[in-house]
C-alpha positions in Angstrom: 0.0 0.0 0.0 1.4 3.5 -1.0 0.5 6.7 1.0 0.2 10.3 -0.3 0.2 12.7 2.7 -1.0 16.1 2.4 1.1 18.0 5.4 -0.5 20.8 7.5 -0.8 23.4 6.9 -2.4 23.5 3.8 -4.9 25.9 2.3 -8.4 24.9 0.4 -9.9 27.9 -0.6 -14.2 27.9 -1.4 -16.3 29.8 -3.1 -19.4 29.5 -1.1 -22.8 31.8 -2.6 -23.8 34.6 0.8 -27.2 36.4 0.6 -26.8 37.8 4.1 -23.1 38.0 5.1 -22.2 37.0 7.4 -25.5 36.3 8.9 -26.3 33.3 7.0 -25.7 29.7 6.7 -22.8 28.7 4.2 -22.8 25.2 3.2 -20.2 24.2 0.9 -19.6 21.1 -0.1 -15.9 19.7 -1.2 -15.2 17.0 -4.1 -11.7 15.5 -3.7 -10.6 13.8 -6.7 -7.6 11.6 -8.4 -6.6 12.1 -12.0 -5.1 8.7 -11.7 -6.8 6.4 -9.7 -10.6 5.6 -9.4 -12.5 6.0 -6.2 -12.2 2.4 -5.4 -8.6 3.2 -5.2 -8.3 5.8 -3.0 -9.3 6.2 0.8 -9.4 9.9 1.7 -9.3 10.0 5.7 -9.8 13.3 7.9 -6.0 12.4 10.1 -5.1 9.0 11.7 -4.7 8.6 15.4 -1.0 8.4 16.3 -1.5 6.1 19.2 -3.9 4.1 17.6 -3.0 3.9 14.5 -6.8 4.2 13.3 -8.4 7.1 11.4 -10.0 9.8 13.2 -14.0 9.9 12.4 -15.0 13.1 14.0 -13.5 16.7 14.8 -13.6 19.1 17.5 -14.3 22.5 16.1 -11.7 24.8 18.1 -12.9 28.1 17.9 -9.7 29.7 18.0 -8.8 28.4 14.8 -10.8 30.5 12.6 -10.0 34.0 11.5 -11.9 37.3 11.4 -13.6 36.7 7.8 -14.7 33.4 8.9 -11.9 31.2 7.1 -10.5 27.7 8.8 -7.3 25.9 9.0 -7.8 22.1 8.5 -5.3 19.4 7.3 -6.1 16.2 4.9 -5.2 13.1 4.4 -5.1 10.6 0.7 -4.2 7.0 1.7 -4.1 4.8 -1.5 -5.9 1.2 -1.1 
């Protein structure tokens, strides 16, 4: 099994459509995507536990961590199958 890694920090930037910024709800939705393998072949996981071993299935929204115009920092992960 091979492993791609993206290391923190990284930056995704959105586009998300506001009526009533900031007032209202933005819900974007991401698409991660291969041009070389299929998504049978790929396994994008949130982080892996580094005691355990196993990937981490939920996150604790710190919020220190986002900025004045309402960006985030978060970190990703690509494991290949």
């Amino acid at each position: 099994m091979a492993a791609c890694t993206g290391s923190p920090p990284s930056t995704q930037r959105l586009l998300c459509g506001g009526h009533l910024l900031p007032l209202d709800w933005q819900n974007c939705t991401l698409l991660f995507r291969s041009q070389t393998y299929s998504g049978s072949e790929i396994d994008i996981q949130l982080a892996v536990d580094g005691d355990t071993g196993k990937p981490i299935e939920w996150v604790d929204i710190d919020p220190e961590a986002f900025t004045e115009n309402g960006g985030g920092r978060s970190s990703t992960a690509l494991r290949r199958l």
